[in-house]
C-alpha positions in Angstrom: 80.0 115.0 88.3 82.0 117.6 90.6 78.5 117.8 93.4 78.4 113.4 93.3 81.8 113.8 94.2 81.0 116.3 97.3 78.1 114.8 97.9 80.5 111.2 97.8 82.8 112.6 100.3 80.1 114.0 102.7 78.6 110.7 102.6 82.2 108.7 103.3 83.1 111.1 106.1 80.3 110.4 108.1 81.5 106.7 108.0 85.1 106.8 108.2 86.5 110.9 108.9 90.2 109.6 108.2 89.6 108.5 104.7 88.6 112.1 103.0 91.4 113.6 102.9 93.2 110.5 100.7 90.2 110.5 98.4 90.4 114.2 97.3 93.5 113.5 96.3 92.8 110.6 94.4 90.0 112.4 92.5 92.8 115.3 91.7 94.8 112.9 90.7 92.2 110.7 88.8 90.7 114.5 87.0 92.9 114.3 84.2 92.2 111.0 82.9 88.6 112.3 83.2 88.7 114.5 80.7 90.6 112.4 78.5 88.2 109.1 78.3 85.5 112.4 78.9 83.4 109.9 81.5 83.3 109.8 85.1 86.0 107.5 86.7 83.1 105.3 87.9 82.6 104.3 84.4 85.8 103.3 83.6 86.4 100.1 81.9 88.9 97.5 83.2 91.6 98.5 80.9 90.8 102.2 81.7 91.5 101.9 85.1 94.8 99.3 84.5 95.6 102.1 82.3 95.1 105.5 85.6 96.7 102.6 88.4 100.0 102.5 86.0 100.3 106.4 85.7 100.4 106.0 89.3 104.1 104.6 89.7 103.6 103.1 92.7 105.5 100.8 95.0 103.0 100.0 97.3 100.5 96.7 96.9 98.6 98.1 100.2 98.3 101.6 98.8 96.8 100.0 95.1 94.3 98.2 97.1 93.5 100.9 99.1 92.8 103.3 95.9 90.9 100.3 94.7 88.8 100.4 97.2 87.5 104.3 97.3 87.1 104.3 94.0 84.8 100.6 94.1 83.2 102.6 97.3 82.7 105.6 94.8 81.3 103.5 91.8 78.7 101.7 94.3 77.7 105.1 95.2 77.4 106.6 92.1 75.2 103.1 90.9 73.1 103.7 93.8 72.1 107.1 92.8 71.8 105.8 89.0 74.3 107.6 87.5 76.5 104.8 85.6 75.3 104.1 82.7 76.2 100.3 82.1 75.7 100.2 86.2 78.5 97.8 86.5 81.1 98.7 89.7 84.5 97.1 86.8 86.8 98.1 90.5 85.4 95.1 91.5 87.1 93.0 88.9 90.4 94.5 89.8 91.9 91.5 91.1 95.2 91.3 93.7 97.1 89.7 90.4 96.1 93.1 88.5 96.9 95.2 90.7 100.5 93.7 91.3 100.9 94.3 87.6 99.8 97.6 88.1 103.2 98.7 90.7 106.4 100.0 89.3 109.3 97.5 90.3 111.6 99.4 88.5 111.5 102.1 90.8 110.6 100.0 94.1 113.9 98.0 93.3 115.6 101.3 92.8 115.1 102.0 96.3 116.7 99.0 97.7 120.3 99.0 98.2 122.8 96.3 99.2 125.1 96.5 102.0 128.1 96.6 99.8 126.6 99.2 97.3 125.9 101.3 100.1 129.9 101.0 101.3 130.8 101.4 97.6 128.4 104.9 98.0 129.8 106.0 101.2 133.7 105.4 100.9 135.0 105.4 97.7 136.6 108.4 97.0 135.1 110.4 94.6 132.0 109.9 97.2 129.0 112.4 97.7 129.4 113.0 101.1 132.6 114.1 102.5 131.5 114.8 105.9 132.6 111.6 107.8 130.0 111.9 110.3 126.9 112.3 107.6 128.9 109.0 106.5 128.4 107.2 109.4 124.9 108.5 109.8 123.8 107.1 106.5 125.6 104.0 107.4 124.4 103.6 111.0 120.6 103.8 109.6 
C-alpha cells in the first residue's frame, strides 16, 4: 500500500501543494495501527478509526476534521482505483458529534488557567520563577 500512498500524495499535490506535508505525517502517524488491524487505513471500520482519532490526544475540533478529511480524500482514492475491498469510504460516517468524542478535554482543560491560579503560580513563595521580570512577563501575556 506504500506506492497508493505516493501515488495519493502526487495526486493531492497537484490540487492543493500545502496539504502534503500534513498528510505524510498523518500516514506516519496512522503506520502503526496499520500493522496492528494488518489493513490499509482506508479500510478501517468506524470503531477502527474512533479507536486511531483517540490515540491522537488532541485538543483541536478543526484539526479532527481536518485529519478526517485526508484520510475520506484517501479512502475515495483508493475506491477509485479498486483497492477497498467492502468499497465503502466509513470517514464519511465520521460525524462532528464523533469526532468531538474523539478530543482529549482532559488535557485541553489542562491548558487553561484562571487569573487567580496564574497569581497563585507566579507569587506565592515557594514559586517557580524567581526572576521578577520572567514574573511579570508570564503575567503581562
Amino acid at each position: 500500500m506504500i506506492n497508493i500512498k505516493e501515488d495519493f500524495l502526487v495526486d493531492y499535490e497537484q490540487q492543493n501543494p500545502n496539504g502534503v506535508k500534513s498528510i505524510k505525517v498523518l500516514f506516519q502517524k496512522i503506520a502503526p495501527y496499520e500493522t496492528k488491524y494488518n489493513k490499509d487505513c482506508s479500510e478501517f471500520t468506524v470503531a477502527e478509526i474512533i479507536n486511531f482519532y483517540k490515540s491522537l490526544c488532541s485538543t483541536s475540533f478543526y484539526t479532527m476534521k481536518n485529519t478526517n478529511g485526508f484520510l475520506k480524500a484517501y479512502t475515495s482514492y483508493c475506491i477509485k482505483n479498486n483497492l477497498v475491498k467492502d468499497g465503502q469510504n466509513h470517514y464519511t460516517e465520521i460525524s462532528d458529534e464523533l469526532l468531538n468524542n474523539c478530543l482529549n478535554y482532559i488535557l485541553w482543560n489542562s491548558k487553561i488557567i484562571t487569573r487567580k491560579e496564574l497569581e497563585h503560580l507566579l507569587y506565592n513563595n515557594d514559586s517557580w520563577l524567581k526572576n521578577p521580570v520572567d514574573k511579570f512577563i508570564i503575567y503581562a501575556l
